[in-house]
N, C-alpha and C positions, 0 to 999 in steps of 0.2 A: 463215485465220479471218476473220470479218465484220466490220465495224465493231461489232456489235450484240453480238456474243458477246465482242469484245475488251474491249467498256466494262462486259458486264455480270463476267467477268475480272477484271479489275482493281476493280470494285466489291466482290466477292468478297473480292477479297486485302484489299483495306483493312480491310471488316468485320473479316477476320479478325485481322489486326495488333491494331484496336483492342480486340477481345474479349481477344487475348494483353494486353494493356497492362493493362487493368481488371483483371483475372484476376492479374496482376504486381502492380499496385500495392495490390490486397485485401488477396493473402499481405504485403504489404512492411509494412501498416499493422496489420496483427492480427498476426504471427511476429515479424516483426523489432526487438529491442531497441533502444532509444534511453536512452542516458546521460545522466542532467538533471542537475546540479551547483549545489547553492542552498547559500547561506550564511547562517544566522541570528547575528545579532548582539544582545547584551545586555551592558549595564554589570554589569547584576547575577551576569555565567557569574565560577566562581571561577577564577581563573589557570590553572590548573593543568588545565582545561577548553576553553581559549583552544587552536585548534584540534582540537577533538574532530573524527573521522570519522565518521559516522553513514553503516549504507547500510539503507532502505526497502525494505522489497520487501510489494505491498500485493495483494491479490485476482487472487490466483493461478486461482484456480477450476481449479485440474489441471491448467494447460498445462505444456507444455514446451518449454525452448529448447535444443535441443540432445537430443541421446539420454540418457535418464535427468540432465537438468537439465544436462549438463556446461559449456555455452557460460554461460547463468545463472552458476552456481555459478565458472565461470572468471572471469568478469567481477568478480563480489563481489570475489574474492581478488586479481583488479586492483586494487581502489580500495582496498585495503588499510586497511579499516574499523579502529576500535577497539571500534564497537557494532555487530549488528542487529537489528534490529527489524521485527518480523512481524506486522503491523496488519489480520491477519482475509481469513478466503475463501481461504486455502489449501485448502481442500475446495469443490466445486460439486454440488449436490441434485440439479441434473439432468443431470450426469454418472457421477452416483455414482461421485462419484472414491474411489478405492481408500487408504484406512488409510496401505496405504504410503507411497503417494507422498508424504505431509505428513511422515511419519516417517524416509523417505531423505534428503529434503529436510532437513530440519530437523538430523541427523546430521553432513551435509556443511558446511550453514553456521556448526554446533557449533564444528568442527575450526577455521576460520577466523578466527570469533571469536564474543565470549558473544554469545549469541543471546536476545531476548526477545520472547514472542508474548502476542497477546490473542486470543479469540477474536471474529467475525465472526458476522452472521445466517447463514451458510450452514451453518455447524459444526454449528449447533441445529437447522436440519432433518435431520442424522443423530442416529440412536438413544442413543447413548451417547459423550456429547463426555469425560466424566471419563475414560473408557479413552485414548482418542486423547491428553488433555492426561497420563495418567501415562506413555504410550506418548511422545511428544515429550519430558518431563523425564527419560525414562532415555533417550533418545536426546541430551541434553545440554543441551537448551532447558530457558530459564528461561520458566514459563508463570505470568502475571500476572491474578490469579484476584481482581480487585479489594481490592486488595494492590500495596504500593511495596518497591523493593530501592534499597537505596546501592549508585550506582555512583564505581568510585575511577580515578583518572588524575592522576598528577604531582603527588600528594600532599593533593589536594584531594578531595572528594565533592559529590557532587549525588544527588537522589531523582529516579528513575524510576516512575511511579504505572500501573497497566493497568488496566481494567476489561472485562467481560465485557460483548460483546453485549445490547441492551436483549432479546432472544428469550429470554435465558438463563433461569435457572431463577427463579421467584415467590419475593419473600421476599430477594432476593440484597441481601447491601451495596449501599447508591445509591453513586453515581459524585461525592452532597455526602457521607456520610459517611467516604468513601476520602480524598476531601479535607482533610477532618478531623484523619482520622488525620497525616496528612501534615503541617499544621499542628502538631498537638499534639505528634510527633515531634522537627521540627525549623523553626521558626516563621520564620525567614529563610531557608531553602533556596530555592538552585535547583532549580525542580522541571519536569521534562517527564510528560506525561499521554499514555498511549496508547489512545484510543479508535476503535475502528473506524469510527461512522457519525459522515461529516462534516456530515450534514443536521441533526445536535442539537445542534450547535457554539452557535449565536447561539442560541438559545431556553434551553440548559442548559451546555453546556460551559464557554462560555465566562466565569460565571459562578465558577469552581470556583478561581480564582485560581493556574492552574499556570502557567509562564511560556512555556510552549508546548503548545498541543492537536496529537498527529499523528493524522492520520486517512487513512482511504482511503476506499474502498466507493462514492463518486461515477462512477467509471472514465471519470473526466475529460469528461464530459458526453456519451460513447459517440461524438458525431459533432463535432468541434470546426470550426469556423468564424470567418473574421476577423470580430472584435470584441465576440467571443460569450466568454460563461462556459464554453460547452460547451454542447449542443442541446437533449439530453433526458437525464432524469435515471433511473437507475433505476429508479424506481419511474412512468417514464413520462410527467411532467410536461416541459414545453414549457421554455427556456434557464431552468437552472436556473446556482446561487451556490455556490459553495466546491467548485468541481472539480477543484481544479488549481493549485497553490503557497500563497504567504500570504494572509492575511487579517486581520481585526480583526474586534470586534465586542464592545460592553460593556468594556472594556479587556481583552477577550482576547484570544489570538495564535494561528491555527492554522495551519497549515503540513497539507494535501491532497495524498498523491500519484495521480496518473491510473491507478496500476494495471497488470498485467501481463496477467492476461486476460481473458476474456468469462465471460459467464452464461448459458445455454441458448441460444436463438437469436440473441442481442445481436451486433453486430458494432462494429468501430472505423473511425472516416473520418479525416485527419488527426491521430491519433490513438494513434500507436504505442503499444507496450506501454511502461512507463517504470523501469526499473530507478534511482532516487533517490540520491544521493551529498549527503547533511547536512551540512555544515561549519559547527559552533557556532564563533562568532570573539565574544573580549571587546573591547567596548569599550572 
């Protein structure tokens, strides 16, 4: 063989290596799960709340880890939750993911432990989200339909508060009268808030007085970079704010998870899918 052919050879092999590698590290940052482990602290959690489990799972948009969710779903039932929580975009518009899948889903994480969803903008680009949400409550989810549930651990309680999607239907309870009610209930509770879009956090959320906003739907700014919030935001704006863990803002606390999967063409760059492990701890 020539000089001329061996170099151009070996040029070949290379390309190809690094197309394998790029190709490797796509799938590794879109597929592969990644366990983030946060701990929120408050003087005001009641004892008996002092190690709660919490596990996150936020903008699913239909993927899958594992064949019919099984490696997800394995994973949850490692971390051996006492709550979950389903923060929106279990369904994706332009996937038209399939009824079931939020419904198998939702089943599974039932059996593990009580399971509590809000809906997501994606849910309301399908036809009929009240079927889907009585389809998930006979499947064992608690679906939080801007409306709070007491939840109990070690002999204590605290208020769980959800709100619907701002797409949801015209007329819907606001996210201050939920608040309210919440308030008028029980005036000193510990209260957690689950809203889906962390982009209303500082302008409305955080305003609402719960002692934690959880939100998703950022997908942790799609492209993450050192020293960045995250690149671009869903909705296509340039390093955007609240992608990705805590936050403050008007004396409110939100707490971002990055999300499990993509939206129509979106992709992820350091950036895994993030499967969230909560640990409330008292001061």
């Amino acid at each position: 063989m020539s000089k001329s052919k061996h170099r151009r050879s070996r040029k070949l092999v290379k390309f190809l290596l690094f197309c394998a590698f790029c190709a490797a590290f796509f799938w590794w940052s879109n597929c592969s799960l990644q366990i983030e482990r946060f701990t929120f602290s408050s003087p005001r959690l009641p004892a008996g709340f002092d190690g709660c489990v919490i596990v996150q799972l936020s903008d699913l948009h239909g993927a899958e880890f594992g064949e019919n969710n099984e490696t997800l779903i394995a994973q949850v039932r490692a971390a051996a939750p006492d709550y979950i929580f389903l923060t929106g975009d279990l369904q994706d518009r332009g996937r038209m993911t399939p009824r079931s899948y939020s419904i198998d889903l939702g089943r599974a994480l039932a059996q593990i432990a009580p399971t509590y969803f809000v809906t997501g903008n994606h849910e309301w680009a399908f036809p009929d989200v009240r079927s889907l949400k009585q389809e998930l409550r006979d499947a064992g989810v608690t679906v939080l339909t801007n409306e709070f549930a007491t939840l109990s651990r070690n002999g204590d309680t605290i208020l769980l508060a959800g709100i619907d999607d701002p797409n949801g239907f015209a007329g819907q309870t606001t996210p201050e009268e939920v608040a309210e009610d919440v308030r008028s209930a029980a005036p000193e509770a510990f209260w957690l808030l689950l809203a889906h879009r962390n982009n209303y956090f500082e302008r409305e959320y955080s305003y609402l007085g719960a002692d934690l906003v959880i939100s998703g739907h950022g997908h942790g700014g799609l492209i993450r970079l050192p020293f960045t919030d995250g690149l671009v935001s869903v909705e296509r704006s340039l390093f955007p704010s609240y992608t990705a863990g805590f936050y403050e803002a008007n004396g409110g606390k939100l707490f971002v998870s990055r999300g499990l999967g993509n939206s129509g063409r979106t992709f992820r760059l350091f950036n895994r899918p993030a499967l969230v492990i909560l640990t409330l701890e008292r001061e």
